[in-house]
matplotlib code that plots the C-alpha trace (Angstrom):
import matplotlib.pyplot as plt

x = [-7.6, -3.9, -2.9, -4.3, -2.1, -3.3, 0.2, 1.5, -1.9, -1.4, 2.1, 0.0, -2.3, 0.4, 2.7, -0.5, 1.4, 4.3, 2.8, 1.5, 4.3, 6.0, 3.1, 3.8, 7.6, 7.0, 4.7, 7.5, 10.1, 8.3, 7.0, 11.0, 12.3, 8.9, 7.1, 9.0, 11.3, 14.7, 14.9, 12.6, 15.3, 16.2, 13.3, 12.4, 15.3, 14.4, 11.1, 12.1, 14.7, 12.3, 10.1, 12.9, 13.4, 9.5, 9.6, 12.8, 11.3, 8.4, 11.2, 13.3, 10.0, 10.7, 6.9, 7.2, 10.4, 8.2, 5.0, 8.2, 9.3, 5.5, 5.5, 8.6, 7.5, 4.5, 2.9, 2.8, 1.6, 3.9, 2.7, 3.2, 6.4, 7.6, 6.2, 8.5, 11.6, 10.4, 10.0, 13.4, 15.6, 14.3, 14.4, 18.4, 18.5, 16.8, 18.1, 22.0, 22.3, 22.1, 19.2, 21.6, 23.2, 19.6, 18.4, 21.7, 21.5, 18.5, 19.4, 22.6, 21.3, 18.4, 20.8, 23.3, 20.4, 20.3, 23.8, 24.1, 21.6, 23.8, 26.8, 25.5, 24.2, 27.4, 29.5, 31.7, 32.1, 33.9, 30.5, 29.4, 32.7, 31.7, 28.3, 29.8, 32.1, 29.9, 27.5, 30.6, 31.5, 27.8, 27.8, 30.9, 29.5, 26.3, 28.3, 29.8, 27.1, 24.8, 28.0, 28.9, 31.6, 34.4, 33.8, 31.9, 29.8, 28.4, 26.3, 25.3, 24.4, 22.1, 19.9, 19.1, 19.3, 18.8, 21.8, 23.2, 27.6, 30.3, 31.3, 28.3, 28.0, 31.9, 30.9, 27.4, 29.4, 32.3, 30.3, 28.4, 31.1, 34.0, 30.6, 29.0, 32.7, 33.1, 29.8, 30.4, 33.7, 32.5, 29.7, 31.9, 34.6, 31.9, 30.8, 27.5, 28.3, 26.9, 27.3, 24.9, 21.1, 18.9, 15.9, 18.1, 17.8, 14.1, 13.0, 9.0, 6.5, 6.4, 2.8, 2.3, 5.4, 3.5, 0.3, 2.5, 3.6, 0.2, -1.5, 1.2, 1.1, -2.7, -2.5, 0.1, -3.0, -2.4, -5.1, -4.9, -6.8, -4.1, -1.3, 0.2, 3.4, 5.0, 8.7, 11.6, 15.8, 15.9, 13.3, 12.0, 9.3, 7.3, 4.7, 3.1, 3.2, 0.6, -1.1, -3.4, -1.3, 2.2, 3.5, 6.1, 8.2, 9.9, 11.7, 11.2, 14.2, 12.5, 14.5, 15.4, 11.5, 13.1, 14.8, 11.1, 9.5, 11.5, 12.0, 8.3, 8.0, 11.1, 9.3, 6.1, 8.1, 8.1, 5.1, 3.0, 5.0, 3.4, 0.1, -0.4, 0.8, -2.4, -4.9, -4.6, -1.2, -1.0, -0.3, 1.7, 5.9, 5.3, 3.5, 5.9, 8.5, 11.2, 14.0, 15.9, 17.0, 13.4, 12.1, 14.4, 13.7, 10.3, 11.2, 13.9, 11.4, 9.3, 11.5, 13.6, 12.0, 8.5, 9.7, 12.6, 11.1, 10.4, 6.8, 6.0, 7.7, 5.6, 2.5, 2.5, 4.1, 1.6, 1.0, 4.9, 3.6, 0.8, 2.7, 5.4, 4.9, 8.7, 8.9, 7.0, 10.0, 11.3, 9.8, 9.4, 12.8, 14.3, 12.8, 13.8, 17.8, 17.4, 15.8, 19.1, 22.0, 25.0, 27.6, 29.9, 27.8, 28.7, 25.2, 24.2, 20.6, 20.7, 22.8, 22.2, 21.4, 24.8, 27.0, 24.5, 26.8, 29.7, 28.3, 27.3, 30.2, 32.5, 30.0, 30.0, 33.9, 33.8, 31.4, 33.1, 36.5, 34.9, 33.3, 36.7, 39.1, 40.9, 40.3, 39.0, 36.0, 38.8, 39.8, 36.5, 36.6, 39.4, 38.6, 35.6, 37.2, 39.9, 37.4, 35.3, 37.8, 38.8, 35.5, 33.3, 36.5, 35.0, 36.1, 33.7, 34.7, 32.8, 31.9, 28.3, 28.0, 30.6, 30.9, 27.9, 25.5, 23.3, 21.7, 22.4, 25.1, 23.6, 20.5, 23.2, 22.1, 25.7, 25.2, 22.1, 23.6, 24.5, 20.8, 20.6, 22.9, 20.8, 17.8, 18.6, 20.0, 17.2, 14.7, 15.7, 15.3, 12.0, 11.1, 12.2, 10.1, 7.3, 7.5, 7.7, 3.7, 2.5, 4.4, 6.7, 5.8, 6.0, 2.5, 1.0, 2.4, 1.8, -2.8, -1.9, -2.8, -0.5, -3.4, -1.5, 2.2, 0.5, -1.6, 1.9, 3.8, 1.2, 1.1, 4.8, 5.7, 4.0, 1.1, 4.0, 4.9, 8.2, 6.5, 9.6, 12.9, 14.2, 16.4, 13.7, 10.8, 13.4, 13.2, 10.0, 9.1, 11.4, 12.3, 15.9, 18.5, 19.4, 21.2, 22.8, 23.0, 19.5, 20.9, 23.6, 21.3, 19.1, 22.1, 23.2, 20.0, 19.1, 21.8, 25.0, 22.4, 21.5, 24.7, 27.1, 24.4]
y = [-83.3, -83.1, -86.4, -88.8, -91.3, -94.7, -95.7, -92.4, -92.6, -96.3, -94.7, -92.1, -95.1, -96.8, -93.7, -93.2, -96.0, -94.3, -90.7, -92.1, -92.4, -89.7, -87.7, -90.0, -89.5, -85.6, -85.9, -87.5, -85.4, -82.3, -83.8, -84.6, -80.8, -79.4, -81.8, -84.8, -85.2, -85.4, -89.4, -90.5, -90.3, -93.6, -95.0, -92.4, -93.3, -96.7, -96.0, -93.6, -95.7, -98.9, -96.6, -95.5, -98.6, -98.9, -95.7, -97.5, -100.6, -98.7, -96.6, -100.2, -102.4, -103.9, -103.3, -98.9, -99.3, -101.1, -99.0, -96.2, -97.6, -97.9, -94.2, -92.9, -94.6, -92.7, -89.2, -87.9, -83.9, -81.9, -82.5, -86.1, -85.9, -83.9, -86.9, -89.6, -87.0, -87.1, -90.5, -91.4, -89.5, -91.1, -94.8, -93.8, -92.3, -95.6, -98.2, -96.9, -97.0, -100.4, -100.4, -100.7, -97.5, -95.3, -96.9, -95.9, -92.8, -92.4, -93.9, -91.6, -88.1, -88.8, -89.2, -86.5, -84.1, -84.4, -84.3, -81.2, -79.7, -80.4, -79.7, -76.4, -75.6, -76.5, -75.0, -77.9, -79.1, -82.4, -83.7, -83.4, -84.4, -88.1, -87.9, -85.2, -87.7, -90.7, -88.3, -87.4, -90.6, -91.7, -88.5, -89.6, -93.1, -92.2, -89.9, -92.8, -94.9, -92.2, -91.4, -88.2, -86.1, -84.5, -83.9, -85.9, -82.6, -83.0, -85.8, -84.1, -81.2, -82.1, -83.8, -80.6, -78.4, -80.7, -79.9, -78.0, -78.5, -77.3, -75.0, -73.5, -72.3, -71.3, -68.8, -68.0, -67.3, -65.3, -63.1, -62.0, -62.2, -59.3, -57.4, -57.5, -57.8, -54.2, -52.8, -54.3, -52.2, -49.6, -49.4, -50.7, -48.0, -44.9, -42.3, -43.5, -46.7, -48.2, -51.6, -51.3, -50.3, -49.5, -51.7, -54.7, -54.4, -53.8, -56.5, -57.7, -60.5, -63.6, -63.7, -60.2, -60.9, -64.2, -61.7, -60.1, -62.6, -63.5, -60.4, -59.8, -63.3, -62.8, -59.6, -61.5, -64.3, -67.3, -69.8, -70.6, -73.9, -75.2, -73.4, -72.9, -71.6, -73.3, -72.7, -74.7, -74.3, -73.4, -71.8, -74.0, -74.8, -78.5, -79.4, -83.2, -84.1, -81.7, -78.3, -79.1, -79.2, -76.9, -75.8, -73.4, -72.5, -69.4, -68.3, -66.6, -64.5, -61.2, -59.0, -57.7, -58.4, -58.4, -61.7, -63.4, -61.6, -62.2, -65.5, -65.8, -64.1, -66.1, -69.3, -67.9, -67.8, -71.2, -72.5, -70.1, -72.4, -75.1, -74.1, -72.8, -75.8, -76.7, -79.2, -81.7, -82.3, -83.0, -86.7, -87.0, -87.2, -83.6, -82.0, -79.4, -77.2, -78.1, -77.5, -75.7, -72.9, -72.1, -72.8, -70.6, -67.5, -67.4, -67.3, -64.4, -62.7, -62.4, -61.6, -59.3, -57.5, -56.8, -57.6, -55.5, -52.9, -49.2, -49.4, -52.7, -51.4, -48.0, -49.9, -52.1, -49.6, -49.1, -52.9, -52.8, -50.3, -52.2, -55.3, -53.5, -50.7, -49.1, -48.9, -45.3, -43.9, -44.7, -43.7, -45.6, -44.7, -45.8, -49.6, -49.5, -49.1, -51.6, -53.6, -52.9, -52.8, -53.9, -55.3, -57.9, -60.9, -64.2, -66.1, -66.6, -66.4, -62.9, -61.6, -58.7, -59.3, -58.3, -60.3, -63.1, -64.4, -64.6, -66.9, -69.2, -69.2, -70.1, -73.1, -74.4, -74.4, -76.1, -78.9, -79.3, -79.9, -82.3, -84.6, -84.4, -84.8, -82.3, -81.0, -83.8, -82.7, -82.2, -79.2, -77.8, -75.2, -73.7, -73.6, -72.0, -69.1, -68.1, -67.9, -65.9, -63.8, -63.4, -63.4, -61.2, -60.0, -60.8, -64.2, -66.9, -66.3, -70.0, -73.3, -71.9, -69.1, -70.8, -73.9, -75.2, -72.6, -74.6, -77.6, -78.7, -81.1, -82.9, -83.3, -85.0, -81.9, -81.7, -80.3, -77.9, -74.2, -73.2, -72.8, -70.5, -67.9, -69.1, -68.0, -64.9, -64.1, -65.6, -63.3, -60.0, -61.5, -62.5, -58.9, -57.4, -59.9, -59.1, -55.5, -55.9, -57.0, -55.4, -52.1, -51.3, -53.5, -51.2, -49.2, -52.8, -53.2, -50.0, -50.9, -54.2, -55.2, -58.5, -60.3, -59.6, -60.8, -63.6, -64.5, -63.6, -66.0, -68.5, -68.1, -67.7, -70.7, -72.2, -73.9, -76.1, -77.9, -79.8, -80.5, -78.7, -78.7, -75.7, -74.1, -74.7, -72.8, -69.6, -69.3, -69.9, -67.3, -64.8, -64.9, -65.4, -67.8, -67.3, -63.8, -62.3, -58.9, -57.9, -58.9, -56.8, -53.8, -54.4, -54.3, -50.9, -49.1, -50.1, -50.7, -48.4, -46.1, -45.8, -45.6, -43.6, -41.0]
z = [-83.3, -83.1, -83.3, -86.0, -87.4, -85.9, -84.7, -83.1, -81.3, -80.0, -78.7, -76.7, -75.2, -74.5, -73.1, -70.0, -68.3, -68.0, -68.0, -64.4, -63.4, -63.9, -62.5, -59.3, -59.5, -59.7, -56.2, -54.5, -55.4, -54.5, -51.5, -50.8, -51.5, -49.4, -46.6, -46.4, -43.0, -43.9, -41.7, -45.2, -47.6, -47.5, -48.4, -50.9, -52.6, -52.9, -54.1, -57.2, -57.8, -58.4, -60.0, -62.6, -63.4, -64.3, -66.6, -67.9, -69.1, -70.7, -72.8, -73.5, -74.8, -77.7, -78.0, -78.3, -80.7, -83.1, -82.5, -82.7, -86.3, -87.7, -86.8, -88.8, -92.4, -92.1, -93.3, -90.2, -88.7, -87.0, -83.8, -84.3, -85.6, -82.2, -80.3, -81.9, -82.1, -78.1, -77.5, -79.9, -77.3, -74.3, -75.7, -76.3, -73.0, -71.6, -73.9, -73.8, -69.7, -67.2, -65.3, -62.4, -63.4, -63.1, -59.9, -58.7, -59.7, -58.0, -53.8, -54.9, -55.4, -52.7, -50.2, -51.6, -51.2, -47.5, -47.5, -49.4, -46.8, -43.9, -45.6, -46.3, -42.8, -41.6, -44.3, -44.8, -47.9, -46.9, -46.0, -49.0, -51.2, -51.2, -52.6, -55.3, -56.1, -56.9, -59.1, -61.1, -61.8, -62.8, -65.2, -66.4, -66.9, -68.1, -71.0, -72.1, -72.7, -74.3, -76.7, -77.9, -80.4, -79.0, -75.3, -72.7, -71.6, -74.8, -73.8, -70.5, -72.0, -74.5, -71.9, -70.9, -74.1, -77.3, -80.1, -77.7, -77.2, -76.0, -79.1, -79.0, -75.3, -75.7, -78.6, -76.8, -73.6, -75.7, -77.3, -74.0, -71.4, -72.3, -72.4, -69.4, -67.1, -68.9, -68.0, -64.2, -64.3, -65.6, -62.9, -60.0, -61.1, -61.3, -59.1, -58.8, -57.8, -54.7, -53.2, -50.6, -49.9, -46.7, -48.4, -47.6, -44.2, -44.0, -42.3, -43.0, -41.4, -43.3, -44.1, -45.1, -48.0, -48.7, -49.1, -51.2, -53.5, -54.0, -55.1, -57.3, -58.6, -58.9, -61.0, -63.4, -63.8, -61.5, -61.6, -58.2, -58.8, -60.8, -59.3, -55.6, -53.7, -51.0, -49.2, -49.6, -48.9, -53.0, -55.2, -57.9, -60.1, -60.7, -62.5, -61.9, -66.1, -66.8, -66.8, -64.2, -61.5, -61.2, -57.8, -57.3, -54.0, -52.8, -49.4, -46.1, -44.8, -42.7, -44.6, -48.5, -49.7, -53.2, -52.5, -51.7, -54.3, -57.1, -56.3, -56.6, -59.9, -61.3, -60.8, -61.4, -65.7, -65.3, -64.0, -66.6, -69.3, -67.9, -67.6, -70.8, -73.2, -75.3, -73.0, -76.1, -75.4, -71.6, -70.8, -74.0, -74.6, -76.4, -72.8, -70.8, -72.0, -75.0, -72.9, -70.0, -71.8, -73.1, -69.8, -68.4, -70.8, -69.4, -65.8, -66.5, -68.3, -66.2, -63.2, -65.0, -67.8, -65.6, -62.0, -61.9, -64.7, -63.2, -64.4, -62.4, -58.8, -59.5, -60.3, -57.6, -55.0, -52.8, -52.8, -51.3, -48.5, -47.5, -46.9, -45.4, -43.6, -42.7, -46.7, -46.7, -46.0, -49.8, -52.8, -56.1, -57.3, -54.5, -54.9, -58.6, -57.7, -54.8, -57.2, -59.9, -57.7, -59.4, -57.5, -57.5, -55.5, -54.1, -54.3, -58.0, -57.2, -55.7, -58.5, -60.7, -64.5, -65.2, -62.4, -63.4, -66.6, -64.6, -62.2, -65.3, -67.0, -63.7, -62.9, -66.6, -66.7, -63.4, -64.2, -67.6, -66.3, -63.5, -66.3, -68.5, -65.2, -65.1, -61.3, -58.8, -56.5, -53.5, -55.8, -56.1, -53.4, -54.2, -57.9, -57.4, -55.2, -57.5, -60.2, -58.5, -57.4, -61.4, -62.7, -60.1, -57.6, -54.8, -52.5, -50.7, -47.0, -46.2, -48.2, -47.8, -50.0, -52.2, -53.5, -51.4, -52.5, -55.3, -54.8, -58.7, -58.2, -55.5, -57.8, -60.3, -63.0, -64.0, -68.0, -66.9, -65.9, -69.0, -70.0, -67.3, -69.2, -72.2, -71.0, -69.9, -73.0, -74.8, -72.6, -73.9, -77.6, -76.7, -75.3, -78.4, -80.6, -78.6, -78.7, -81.9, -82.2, -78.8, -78.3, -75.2, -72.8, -69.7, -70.6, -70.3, -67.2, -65.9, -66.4, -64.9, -67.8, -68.5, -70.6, -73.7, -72.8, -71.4, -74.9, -76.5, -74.3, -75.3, -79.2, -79.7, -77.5, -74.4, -76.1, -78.8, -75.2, -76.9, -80.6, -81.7, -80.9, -79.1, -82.0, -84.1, -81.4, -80.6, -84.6, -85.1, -82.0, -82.4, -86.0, -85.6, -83.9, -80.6, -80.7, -77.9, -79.2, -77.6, -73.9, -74.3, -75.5, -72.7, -70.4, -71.7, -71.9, -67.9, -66.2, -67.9, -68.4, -64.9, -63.4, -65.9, -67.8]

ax = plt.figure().add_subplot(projection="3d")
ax.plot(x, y, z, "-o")
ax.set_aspect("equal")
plt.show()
């Protein structure tokens, strides 16, 4: 039995109330992002944002800071221990902002959503300007109440990566970033170089690449009991407060299979997180993954250490054929560079591992200076282009594939893309740990036999759920602190290696 101390496990009876309702609230939202019309916003809105005020009140009791304060004088496991260092950050979260200020929060980012969507399809970013505006100003508020040292973001970001601040994802981001602009030079400036391939253009039926996504999904050990795939206008990954029950979603376009595919396998990182946490923890404050960045190592790892790897596209090539036919005409090596291509890219999700940071960094300096003031959201557009154009060289012709291009702000997740670069970085450390105790990774994958990485993934981290903080699991995991020394190894032996040996 995990938990045994009599008042961390009068917290957990008490925490099924509000576990309900998160399980509810997750429903909703992926019913909102998958089935729902877009004329049911409104009321939507309404409904998480009465319901936020419900999980609220549990988090503000008087009732669970005294259970709360029992629990800290006591002798207490580690498991309970990650359950109050849990629970203590969402009664400040809770207890520091107006209950007007989260149901707010809530009617706004419903309705920004659907603005986003047409703003997008439309690519005009004046009809989304207005919503972006009010979620600033909540962030902004909400910073202010939560408190924080020496920059606003601070407070924003630790919502989504506990400890983490602006220092640190400055020297993260400079140790990684004169690195990988000089291998995209380097590879951009070579012979080899080439910024286009005939696979893009292949075009497929949509239910042979679901087929696809399935076996392939299948082979890596979805449960499809517990586990499905839908389609939505971004990938993501949800899972309804437990491991019973985690749904991910990918996209349709006819052409460039990798796109649907990896999209597939990316989420699929998260939603084995998810459903391997250990049963004893689900319905608890310690159930689901530590943090963003974590969560986020998994789904990189999987999508780029096995999905783009040279062993997976040569063990599941002829499952490629089969789903689409014209691809006889390329060979195994010609799926691998499609799969690699470096170039300079203007959608983030479609970006190589390499033009990947870039993208990061330009939307963490963006959000950062939106929180502090120093550009107003009428600025945006522009900003964004001129980084891009100093970051990546290449220029947004439309708001659409610019500034319009993630859904993130309209979800009011200002404070969560740094994790992204975090997690990639954080996947290549994991890799090495793991090779470490199971060999080269690529002769697994190359029996389809992914039982082990799997086992791995479990031991080292998905079965702790949030018990510890993240600094504390990647050290624990890994050995070390986060270290971005392996990422940039990994970036050299694959990709400079591939286009200047």
């Amino acid at each position: 039995m995990l938990f045994e101390n009599d008042a961390v496990r009068e917290i957990l009876r008490e925490y099924r109330r509000v576990w309900a309702l998160h399980h509810l609230r997750s429903l909703a939202e992926w019913d909102s992002d998958v089935m729902m019309p877009k004329g049911g916003s409104f009321l939507r809105g309404e409904a998480l944002a009465v319901t936020a005020n419900m999980v609220q009140d549990f988090y503000s009791s008087d009732r669970l800071r005294a259970l709360l304060s029992r629990a800290e004088n006591a002798d207490l496991n580690e498991y309970e221990q990650g359950v109050v260092r849990v629970l203590k950050r969402s009664v400040h979260y809770y207890t520091a902002l107006p209950p007007e200020l989260v149901a707010e929060e809530e009617r706004v980012v419903e309705a920004a959503k659907r603005a986003w969507e047409q703003a997008k399809e439309k690519s005009d970013f004046s009809i989304f300007a207005p919503h972006l505006e009010r979620i600033v100003d909540i962030q902004r508020e909400k910073a202010e109440h939560l408190g924080y040292e020496d920059h606003p973001y601070n407070a924003l970001l630790d919502l989504y990566e506990q400890g983490a601040t602006v220092d640190f994802i400055d020297r993260v981001f400079s140790a990684v970033l004169p690195a990988v602009r000089d291998a995209l030079k380097r590879i951009v400036d070579s012979d080899s170089y080439f910024d286009h391939h005939d696979l893009e253009n292949i075009t497929y039926e949509r239910h042979d690449m679901e087929g696809l996504n399935r076996a392939v999904l299948t082979a890596f050990g979805a449960d499809w009991n517990h586990f499905r795939m839908d389609v939505s206008a971004h990938p993501f990954t949800i899972d309804l407060a437990g491991p019973q029950d985690v749904r991910i979603t990918t996209w349709y376009h006819g052409k460039d299979f990798r796109r649907s595919l990896l999209a597939a396998i990316h989420e699929w990182g998260h939603a084995l997180y998810e459903l391997q946490q250990d049963p004893e923890l689900c319905c608890t404050p310690v159930s689901g993954g530590v943090s963003l960045g974590v969560h986020e190592s998994q789904s990189r790892f999987w999508e780029n250490h096995i999905g783009r790897s040279l062993a997976f596209i040569e063990t599941f090539y002829e499952d490629f054929r089969f789903a689409i036919s014209s691809l006889e005409a390329y060979g195994p090596e010609d799926v691998f560079k499609y799969f690699n291509m470096v170039r300079p890219e203007l959608i983030r999700v479609e970006a190589d591992e390499i033009s990947y940071i870039p993208h990061i960094v330009l939307r963490y300096e963006l959000e950062k200076a939106l929180v502090e003031g120093s550009i107003s959201v009428s600025e945006l557009p522009q900003a964004w282009n001129e980084k891009m154009e100093e970051y990546l060289g290449v220029t947004p012709p439309d708001d659409a594939r610019g500034v319009l291009q993630d859904v993130h702000w309209a979800l009011g997740s200002i404070g969560y893309f740094p994790t992204y670069a975090l997690g990639t970085i954080l996947s290549a450390q994991i890799r090495h740990a793991m090779e470490l105790d199971l060999g080269p990774i690529e002769e697994l994958i190359r029996m389809k036999n992914f039982g082990p990485i799997r086992i791995w993934l479990n031991e080292k981290i998905h079965r702790w759920g949030s018990v510890y903080p993240p600094d504390e699991l990647i050290r624990k995991s890994t050995g070390e602190e986060l270290n971005p020394d392996y990422f940039k190894k990994h970036v050299k032996e694959r990709y400079v290696r591939m286009y200047l040996s």
